[in-house]
Backbone as JSON Lines, residues from 0, in Angstrom:
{"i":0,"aa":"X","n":[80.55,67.41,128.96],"ca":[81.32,67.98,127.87],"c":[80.43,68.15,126.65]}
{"i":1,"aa":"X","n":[80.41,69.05,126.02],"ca":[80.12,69.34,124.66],"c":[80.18,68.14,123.34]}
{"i":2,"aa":"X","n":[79.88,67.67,122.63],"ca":[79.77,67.18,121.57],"c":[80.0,68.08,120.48]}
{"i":3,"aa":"X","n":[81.33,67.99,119.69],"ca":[81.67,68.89,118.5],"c":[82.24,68.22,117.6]}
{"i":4,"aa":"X","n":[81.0,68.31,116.3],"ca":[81.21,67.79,114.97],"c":[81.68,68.77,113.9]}
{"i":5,"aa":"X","n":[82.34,68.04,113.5],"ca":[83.12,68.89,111.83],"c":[82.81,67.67,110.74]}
{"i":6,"aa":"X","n":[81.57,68.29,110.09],"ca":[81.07,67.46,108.85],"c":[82.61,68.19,107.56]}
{"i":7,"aa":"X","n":[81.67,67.16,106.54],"ca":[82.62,68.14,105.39],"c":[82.23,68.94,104.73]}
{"i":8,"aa":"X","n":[80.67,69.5,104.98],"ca":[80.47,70.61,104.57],"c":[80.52,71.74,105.57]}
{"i":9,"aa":"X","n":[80.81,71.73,107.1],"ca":[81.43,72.91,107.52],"c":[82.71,73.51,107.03]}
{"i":10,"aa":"X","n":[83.73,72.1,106.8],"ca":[84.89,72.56,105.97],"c":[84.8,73.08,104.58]}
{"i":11,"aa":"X","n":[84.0,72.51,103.93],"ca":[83.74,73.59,102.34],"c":[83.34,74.54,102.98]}
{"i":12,"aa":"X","n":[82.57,74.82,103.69],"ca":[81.5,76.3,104.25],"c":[82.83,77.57,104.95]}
{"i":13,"aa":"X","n":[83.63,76.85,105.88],"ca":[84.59,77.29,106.39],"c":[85.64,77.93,105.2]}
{"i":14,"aa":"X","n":[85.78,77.43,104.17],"ca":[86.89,77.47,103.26],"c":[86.13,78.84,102.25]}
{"i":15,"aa":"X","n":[85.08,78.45,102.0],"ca":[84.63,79.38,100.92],"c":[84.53,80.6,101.8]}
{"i":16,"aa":"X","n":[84.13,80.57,102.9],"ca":[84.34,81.86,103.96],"c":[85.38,82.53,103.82]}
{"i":17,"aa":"X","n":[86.54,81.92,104.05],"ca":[87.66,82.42,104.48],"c":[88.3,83.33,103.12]}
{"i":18,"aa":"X","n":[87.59,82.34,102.1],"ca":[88.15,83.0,100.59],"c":[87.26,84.43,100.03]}
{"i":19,"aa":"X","n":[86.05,84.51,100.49],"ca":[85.24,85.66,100.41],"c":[85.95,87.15,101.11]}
{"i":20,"aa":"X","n":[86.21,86.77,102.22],"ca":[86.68,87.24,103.32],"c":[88.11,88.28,102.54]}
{"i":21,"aa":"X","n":[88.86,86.81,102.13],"ca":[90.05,87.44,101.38],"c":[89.96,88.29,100.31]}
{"i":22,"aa":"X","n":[89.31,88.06,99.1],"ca":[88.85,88.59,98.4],"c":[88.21,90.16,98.47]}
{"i":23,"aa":"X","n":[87.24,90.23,99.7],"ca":[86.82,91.29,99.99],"c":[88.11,92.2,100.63]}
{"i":24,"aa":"X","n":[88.6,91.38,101.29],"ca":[90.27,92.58,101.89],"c":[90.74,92.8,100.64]}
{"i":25,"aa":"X","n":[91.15,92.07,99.66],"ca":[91.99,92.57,98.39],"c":[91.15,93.58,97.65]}
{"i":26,"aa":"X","n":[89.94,93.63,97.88],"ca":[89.23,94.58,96.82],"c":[89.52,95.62,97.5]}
{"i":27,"aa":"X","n":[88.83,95.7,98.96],"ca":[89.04,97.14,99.53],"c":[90.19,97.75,99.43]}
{"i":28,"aa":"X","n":[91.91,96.99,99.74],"ca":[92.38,97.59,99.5],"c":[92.5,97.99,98.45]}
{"i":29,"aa":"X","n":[92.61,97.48,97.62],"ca":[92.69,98.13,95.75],"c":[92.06,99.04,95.92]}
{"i":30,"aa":"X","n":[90.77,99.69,96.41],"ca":[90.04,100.7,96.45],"c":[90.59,101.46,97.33]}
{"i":31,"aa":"X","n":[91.2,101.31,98.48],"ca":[91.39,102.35,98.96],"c":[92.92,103.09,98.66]}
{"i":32,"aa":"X","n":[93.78,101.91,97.77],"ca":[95.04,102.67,97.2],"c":[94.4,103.42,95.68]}
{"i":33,"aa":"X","n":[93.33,103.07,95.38],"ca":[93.02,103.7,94.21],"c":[92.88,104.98,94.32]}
{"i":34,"aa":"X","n":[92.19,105.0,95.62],"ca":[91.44,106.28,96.22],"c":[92.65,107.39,96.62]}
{"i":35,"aa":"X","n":[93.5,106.73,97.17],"ca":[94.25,107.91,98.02],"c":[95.5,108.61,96.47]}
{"i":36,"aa":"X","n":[95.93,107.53,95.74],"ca":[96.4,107.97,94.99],"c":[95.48,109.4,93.64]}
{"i":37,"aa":"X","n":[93.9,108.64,93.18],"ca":[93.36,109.7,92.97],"c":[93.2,111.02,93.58]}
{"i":38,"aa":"X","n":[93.07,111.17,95.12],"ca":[93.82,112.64,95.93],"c":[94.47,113.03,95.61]}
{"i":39,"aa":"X","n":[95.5,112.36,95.72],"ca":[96.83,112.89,95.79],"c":[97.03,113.55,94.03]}
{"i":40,"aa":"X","n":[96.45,112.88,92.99],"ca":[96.8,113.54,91.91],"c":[96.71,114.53,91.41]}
{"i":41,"aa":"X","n":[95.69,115.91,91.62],"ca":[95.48,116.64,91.66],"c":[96.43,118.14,92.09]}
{"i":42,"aa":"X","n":[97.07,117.21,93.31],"ca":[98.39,118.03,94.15],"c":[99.93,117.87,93.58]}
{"i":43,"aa":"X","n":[99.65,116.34,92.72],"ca":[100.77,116.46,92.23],"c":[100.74,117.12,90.5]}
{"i":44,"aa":"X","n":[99.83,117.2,90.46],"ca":[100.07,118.09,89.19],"c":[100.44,119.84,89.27]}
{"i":45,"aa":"X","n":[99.71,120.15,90.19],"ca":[99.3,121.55,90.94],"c":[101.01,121.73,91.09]}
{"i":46,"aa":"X","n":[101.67,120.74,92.0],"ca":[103.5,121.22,92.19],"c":[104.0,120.83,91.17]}
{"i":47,"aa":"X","n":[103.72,120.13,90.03],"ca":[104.68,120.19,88.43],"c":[104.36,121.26,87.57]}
{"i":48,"aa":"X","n":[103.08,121.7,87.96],"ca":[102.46,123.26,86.97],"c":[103.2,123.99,87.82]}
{"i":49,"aa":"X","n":[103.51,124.34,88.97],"ca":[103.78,125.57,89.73],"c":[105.74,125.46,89.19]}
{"i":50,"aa":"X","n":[106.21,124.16,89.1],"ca":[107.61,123.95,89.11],"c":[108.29,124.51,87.46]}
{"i":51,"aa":"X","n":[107.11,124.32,86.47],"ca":[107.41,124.42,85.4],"c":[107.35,125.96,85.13]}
């Protein structure tokens, strides 16, 4: 059988991972709702000029 240790700096190491990790998903998305809404703004002005 294997021998498997969990010091306590795999668990800080593990933890700060997991929080990078998160962090990086929250940014991207922010960027990518930033993004699609900047598209989209262009079109929605284009149908309030055309409506007016």
């Amino acid at each position: 059988m294997a021998n498997i240790t969990i010091t306590e700096n795999d668990i800080k190491r593990r933890k700060n991972t997991r929080l990078k990790s998160t962090l990086w998903f929250v940014a991207l998305w922010c960027a990518g709702v930033g993004g699609a809404m900047l598209l989209a703004l262009p079109f929605k002005l284009l149908i309030q000029a055309a409506a007016h």
